[in-house]
KOLSE-869197 format. One line per 4 residues: number of its first residue (from 1); their letters; for each residue x, y, z of N, C-alpha, C. Coordinates in nm, 2 decimals, padded with zeros to 4 digits. Example, Ala and Ser with C-alpha at 12.3 -4.5 7.8 and 13.67 -1.06 7.14 Angstrom:
// residues 2
1	AS	01.32 -00.57 00.78 01.23 -00.45 00.78 01.32 -00.33 00.78  01.28 -00.22 00.71 01.37 -00.11 00.71 01.29 00.00 00.79 $
//
This chain:
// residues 139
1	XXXX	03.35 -00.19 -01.69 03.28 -00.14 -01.57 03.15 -00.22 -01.55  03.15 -00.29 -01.46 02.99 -00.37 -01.41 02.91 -00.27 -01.44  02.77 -00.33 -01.42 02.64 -00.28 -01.40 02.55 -00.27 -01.33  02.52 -00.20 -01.23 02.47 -00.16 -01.11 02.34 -00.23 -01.14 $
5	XXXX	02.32 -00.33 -01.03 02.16 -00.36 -01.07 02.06 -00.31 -00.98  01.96 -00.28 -00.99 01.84 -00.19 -00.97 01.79 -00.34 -00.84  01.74 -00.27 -00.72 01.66 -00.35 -00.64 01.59 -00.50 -00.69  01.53 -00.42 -00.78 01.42 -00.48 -00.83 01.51 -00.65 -00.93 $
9	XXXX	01.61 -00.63 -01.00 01.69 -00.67 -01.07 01.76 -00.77 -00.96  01.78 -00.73 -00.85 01.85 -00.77 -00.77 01.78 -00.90 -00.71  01.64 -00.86 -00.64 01.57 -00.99 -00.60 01.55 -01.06 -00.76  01.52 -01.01 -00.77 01.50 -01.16 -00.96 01.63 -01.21 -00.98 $
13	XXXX	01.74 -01.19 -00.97 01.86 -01.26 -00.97 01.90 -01.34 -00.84  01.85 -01.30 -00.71 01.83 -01.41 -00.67 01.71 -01.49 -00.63  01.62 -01.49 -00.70 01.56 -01.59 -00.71 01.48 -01.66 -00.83  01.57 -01.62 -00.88 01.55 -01.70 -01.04 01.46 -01.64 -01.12 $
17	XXXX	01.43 -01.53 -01.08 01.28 -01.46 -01.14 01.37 -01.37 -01.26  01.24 -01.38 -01.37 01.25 -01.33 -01.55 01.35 -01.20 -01.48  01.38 -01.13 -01.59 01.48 -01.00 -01.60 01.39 -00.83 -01.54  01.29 -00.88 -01.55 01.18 -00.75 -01.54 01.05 -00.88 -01.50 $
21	XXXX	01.08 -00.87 -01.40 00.93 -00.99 -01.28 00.82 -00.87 -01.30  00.69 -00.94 -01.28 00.61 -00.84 -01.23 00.61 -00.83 -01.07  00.56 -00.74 -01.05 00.51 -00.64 -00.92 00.51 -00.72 -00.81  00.37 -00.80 -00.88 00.32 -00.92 -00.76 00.43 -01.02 -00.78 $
25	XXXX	00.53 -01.07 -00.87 00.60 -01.17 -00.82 00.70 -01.12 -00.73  00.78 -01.00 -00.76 00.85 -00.94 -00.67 00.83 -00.98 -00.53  00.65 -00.91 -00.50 00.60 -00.92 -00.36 00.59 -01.07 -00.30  00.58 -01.17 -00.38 00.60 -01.32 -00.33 00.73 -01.30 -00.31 $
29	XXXX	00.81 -01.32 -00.36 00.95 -01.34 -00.38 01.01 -01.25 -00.24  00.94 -01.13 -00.21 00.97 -01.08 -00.11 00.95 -01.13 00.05  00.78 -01.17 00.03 00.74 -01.28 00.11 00.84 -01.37 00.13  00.86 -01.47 00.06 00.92 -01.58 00.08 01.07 -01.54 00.11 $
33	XXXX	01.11 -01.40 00.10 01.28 -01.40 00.15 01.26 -01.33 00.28  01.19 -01.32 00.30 01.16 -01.28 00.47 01.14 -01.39 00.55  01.09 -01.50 00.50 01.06 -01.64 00.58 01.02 -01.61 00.74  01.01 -01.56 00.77 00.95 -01.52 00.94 00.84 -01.44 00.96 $
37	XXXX	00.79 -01.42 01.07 00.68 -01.33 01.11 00.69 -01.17 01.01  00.75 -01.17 00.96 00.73 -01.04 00.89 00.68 -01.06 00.76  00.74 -01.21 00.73 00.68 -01.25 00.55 00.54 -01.24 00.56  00.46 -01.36 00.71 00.33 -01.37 00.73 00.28 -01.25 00.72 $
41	XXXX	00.31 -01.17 00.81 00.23 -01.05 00.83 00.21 -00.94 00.69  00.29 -00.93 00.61 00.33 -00.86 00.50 00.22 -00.95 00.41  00.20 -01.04 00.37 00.14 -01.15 00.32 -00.03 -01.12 00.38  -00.04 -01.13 00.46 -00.22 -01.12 00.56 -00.21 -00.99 00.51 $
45	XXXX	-00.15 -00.87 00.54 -00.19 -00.74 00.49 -00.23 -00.73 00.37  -00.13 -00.79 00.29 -00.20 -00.80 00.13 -00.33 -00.87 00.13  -00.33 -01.00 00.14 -00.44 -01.06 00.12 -00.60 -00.94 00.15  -00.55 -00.86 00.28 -00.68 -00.78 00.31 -00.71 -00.69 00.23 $
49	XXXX	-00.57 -00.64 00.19 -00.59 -00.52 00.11 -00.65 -00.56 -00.04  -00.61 -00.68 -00.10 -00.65 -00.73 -00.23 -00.86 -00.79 -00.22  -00.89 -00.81 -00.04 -01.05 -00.81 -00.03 -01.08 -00.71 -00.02  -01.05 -00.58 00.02 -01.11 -00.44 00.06 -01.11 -00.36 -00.09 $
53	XXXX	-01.02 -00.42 -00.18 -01.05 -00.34 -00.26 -01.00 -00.47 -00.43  -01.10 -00.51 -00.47 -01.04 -00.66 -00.57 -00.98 -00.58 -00.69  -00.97 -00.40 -00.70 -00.93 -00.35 -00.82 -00.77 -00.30 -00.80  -00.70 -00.32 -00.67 -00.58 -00.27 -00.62 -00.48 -00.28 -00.74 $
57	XXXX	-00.38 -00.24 -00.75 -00.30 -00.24 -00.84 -00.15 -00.28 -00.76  -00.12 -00.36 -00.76 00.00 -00.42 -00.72 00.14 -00.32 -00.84  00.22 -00.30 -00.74 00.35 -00.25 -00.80 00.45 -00.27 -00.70  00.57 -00.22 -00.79 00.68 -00.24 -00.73 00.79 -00.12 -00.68 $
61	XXXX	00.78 -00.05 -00.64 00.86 00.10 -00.62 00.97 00.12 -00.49  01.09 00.18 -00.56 01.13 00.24 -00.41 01.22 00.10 -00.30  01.19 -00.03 -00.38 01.24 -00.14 -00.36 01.12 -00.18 -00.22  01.01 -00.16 -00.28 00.93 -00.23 -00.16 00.77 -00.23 -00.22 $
65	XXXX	00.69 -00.31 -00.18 00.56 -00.30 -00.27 00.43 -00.20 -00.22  00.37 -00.20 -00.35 00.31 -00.07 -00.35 00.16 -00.09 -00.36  00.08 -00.09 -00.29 -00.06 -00.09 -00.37 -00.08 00.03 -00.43  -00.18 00.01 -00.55 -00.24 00.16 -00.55 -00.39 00.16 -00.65 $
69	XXXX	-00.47 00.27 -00.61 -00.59 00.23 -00.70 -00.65 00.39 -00.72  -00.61 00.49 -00.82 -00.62 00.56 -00.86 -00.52 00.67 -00.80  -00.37 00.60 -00.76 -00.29 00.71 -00.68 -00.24 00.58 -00.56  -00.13 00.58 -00.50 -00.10 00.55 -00.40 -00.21 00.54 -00.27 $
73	XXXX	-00.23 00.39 -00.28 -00.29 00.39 -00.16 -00.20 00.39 00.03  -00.09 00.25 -00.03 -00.02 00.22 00.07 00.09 00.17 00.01  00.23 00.16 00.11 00.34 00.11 00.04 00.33 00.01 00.15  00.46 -00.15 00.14 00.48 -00.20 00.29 00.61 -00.23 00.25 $
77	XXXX	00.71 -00.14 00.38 00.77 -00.18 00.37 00.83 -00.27 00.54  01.00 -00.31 00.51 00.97 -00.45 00.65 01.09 -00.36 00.72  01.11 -00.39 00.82 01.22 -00.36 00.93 01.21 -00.46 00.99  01.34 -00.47 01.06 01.41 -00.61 01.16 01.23 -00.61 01.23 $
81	XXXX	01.19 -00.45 01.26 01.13 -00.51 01.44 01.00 -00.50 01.38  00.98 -00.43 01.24 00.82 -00.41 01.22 00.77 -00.44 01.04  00.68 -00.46 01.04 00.61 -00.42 00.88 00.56 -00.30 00.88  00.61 -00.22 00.83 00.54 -00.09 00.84 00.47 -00.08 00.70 $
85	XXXX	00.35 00.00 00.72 00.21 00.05 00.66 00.21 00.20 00.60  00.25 00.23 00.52 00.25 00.40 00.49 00.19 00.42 00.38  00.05 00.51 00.49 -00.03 00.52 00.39 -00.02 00.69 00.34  -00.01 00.70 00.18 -00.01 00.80 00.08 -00.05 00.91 00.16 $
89	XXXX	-00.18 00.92 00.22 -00.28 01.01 00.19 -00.34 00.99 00.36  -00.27 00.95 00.46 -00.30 00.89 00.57 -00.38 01.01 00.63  -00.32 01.12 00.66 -00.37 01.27 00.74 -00.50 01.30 00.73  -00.54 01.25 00.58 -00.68 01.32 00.49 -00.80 01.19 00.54 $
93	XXXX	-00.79 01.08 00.63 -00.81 00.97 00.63 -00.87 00.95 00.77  -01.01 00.94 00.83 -01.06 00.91 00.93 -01.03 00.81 00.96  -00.96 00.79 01.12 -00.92 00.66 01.18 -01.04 00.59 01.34  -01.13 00.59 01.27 -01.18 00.58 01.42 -01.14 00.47 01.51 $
97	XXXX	-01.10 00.40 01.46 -01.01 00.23 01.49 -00.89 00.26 01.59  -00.82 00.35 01.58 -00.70 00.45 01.59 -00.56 00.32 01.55  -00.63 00.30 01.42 -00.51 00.19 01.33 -00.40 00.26 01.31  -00.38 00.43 01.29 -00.25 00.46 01.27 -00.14 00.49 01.40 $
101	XXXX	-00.05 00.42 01.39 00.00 00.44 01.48 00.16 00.44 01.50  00.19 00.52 01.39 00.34 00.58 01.35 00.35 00.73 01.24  00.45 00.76 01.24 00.43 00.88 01.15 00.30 00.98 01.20  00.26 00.98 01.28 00.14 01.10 01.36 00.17 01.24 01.33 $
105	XXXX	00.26 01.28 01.34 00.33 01.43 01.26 00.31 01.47 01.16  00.31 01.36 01.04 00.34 01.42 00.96 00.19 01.48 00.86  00.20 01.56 00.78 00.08 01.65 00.74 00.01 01.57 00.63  00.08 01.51 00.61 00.05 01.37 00.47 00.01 01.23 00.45 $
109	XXXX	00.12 01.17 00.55 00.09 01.06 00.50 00.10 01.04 00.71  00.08 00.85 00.69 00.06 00.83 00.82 00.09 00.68 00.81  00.13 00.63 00.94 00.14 00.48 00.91 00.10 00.39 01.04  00.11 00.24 00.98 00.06 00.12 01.07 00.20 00.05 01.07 $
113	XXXX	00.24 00.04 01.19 00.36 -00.06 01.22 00.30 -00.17 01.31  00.35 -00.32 01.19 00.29 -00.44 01.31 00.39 -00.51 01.32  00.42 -00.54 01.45 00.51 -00.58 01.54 00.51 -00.72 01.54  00.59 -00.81 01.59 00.60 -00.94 01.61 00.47 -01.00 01.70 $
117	XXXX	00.36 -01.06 01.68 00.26 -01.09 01.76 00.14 -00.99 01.78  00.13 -00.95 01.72 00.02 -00.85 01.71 -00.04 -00.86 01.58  -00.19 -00.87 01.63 -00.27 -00.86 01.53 -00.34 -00.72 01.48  -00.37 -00.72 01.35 -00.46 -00.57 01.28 -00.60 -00.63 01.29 $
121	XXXX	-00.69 -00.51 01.38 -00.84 -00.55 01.28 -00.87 -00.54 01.20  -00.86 -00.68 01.15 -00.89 -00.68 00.95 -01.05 -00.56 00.96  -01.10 -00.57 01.02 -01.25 -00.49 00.91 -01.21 -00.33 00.93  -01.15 -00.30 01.02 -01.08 -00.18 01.04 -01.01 -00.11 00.92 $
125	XXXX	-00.90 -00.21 00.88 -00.84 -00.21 00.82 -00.89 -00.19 00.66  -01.00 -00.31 00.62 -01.00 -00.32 00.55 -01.10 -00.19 00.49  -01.17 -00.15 00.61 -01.26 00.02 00.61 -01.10 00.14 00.55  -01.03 00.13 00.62 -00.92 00.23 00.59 -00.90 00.22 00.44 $
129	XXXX	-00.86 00.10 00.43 -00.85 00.10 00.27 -00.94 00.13 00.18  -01.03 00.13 00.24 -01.19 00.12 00.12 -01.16 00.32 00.10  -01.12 00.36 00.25 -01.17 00.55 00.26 -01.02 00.59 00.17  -00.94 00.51 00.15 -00.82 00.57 00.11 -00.81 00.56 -00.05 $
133	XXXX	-00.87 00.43 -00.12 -00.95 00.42 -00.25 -01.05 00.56 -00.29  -01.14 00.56 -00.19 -01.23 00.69 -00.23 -01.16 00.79 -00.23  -01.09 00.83 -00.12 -01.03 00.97 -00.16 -00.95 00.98 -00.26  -00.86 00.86 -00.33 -00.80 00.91 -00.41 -00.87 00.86 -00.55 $
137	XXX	-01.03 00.89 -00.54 -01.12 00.87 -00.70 -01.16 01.02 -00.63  -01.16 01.07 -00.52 -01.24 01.19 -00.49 -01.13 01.29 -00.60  -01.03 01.30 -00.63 -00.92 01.38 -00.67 -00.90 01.39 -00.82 $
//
């Protein structure tokens, strides 16, 4: 009987990555297999997220990458049309930017979808992150 390989297992097999990659190679590896406007974008969001906050914790969950810094801050994951942004803790989270702009319903969490050609206000952004860090040391 084969052996079902786990996401994670799966991009490391195809791209030559160790048996158990870390987090952050994953998220290159994911970068680089997206090769289009979604790699870039997925790519600039990290970069912001890793200035807004230099103690983030890069992981790998759920088959998509995860920041987190005392609890889930944000996950990213990609769709054909978008990179979506889902943040943990999004509802509990002042937006005066009005950066979220998916998932509005829901009681918890909340998200940023960026589209082909559209840019995020990095200091916006990078404010979101900083209040979503605090809340989850507030806890």
């Amino acid at each position: 009987m084969p052996v079902k390989k786990t996401p994670a297992k799966k991009i490391a097999a195809k791209k030559s990555l160790p048996k158990n990659p870390s987090a952050s190679r994953l998220i290159d590896a994911k970068i680089k297999e997206l090769g289009d406007w979604r790699g870039k974008a997925l790519a600039h969001v990290r970069a912001l997220i890793k200035k807004a906050d230099p103690d983030v914790v890069e992981e790998w969950k759920w088959s998509v990458p995860v920041w987190s810094h005392d609890g889930i801050i944000c996950t990213g994951e990609t769709y054909k049309s978008a990179v979506k942004l889902t943040f943990a803790n999004g509802a509990s989270l002042k937006d005066p930017s009005r950066l979220f702009n998916s998932s509005l319903e829901g009681k918890v969490r909340r998200a940023i979808d960026i589209h082909e050609g559209e840019e995020i206000d990095e200091k916006a952004f990078k404010a979101l992150i900083s209040a979503a860090v605090a809340l989850n040391a507030s806890k």
